[in-house]
C-alpha positions as CSV (number, residue, x, y, z in Angstrom):
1,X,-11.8,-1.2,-30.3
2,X,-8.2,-1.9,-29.7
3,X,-8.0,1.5,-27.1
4,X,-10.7,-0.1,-25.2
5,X,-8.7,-3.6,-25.2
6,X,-5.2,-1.6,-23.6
7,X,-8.1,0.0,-21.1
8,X,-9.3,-3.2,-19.8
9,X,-5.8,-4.1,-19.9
10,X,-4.2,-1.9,-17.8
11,X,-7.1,-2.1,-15.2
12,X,-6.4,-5.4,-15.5
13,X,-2.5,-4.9,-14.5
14,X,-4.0,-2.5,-11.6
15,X,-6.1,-4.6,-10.0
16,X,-4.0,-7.7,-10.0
17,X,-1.4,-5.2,-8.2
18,X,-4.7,-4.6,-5.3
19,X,-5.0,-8.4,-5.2
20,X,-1.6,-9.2,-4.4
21,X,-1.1,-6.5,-1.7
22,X,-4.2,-7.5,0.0
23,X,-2.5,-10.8,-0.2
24,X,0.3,-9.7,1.5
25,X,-1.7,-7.7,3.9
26,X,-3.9,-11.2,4.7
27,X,-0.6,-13.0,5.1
28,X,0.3,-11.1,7.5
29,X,-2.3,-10.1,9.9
30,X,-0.7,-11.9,12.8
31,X,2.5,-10.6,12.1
32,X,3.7,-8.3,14.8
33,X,4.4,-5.1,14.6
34,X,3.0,-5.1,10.7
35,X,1.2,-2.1,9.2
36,X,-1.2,-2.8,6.3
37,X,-0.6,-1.1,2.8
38,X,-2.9,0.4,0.2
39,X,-2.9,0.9,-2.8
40,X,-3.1,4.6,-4.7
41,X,-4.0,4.7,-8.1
42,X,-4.4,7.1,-10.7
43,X,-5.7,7.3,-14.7
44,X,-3.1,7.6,-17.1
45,X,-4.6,10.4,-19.3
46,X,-8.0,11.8,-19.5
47,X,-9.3,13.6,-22.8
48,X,-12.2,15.6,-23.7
49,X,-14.9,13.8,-26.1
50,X,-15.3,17.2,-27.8
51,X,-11.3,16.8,-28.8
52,X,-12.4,13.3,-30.7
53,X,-15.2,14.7,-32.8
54,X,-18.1,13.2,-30.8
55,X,-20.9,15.9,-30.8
56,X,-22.4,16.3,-27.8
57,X,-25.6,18.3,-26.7
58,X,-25.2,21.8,-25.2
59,X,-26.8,21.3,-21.9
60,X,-24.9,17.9,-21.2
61,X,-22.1,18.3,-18.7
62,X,-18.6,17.7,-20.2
63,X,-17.7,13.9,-21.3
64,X,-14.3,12.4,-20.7
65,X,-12.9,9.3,-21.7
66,X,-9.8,7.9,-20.2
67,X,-6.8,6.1,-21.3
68,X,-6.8,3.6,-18.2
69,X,-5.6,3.5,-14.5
70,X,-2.0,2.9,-13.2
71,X,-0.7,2.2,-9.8
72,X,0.6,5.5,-8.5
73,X,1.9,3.9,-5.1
74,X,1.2,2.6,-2.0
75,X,0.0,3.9,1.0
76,X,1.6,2.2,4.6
77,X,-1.1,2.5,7.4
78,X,0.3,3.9,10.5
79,X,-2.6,4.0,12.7
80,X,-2.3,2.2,16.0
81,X,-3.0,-1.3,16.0
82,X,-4.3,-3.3,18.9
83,X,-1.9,-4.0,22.3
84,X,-1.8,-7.1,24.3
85,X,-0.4,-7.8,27.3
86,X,2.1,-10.6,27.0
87,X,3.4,-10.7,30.9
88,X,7.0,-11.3,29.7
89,X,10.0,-8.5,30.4
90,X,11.3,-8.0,27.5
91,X,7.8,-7.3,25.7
92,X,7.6,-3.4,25.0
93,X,4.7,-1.4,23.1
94,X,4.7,1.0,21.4
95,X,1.4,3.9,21.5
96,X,1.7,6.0,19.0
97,X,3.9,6.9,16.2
98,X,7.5,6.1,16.8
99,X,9.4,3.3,15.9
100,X,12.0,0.6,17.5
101,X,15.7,1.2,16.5
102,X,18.2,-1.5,16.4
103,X,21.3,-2.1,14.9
104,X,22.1,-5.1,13.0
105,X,25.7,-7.0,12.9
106,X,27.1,-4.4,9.9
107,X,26.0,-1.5,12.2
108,X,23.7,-0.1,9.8
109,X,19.5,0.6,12.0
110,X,16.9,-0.9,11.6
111,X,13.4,0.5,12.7
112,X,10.2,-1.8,13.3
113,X,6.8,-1.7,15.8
114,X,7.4,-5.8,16.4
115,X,8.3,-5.5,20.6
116,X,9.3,-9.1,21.0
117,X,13.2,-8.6,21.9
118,X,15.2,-11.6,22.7
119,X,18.6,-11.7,25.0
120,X,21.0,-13.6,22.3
121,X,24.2,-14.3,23.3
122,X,27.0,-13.8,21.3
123,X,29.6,-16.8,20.7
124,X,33.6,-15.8,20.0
């Protein structure tokens, strides 16, 4: 009883994991430039029934029973999402795989897909 209680419990912890990324996914399907993430799972441990004791019948295939599922990580979607024309100059698109480098004010890059550059002027 209690294994089947830490089971349901770590499917539990699993799924709740799925929800929020789809979450985050849904939150930001009109973000630019954003690639959705999955999530990769995997069981924890697997045994054999015939290990417990648990006779089985000669002709039946062989029974597992598994110690519950973990998140094993996440998985970024890189395909190519959708381009629109925007008509301004400093719009650029990216088809493909590749990536937008910039630097940021401690010269250390930064990569992204979001095209939407800005002239910012800098005040001394």
């Amino acid at each position: 009883m209690l294994r089947s209680i830490w089971n349901s419990t770590s499917g539990l912890y699993s799924n709740q994991t799925r929800i929020d990324t789809i979450s985050n996914n849904i939150a930001n399907i009109n973000t630019n430039g954003y690639k959705r993430i999955d999530v990769n799972f995997s069981d924890i441990l697997v045994e054999n029934i015939n290990r417990l004791g648990v006779p089985i019948i000669d002709n039946e295939k062989e029974k597992f029973v598994g110690s519950g599922c973990r998140v094993n990580g996440y998985i970024k979607n890189n395909s190519q999402g959708i381009i629109e024309k925007t008509d301004k100059n400093l719009d650029f698109a990216i088809e493909g795989n590749g990536y937008f480098r910039l630097i940021d004010n401690n010269g250390d890059y930064l990569y992204t897909r979001n095209g939407n550059f800005l002239l910012m002027q800098t005040i001394i």
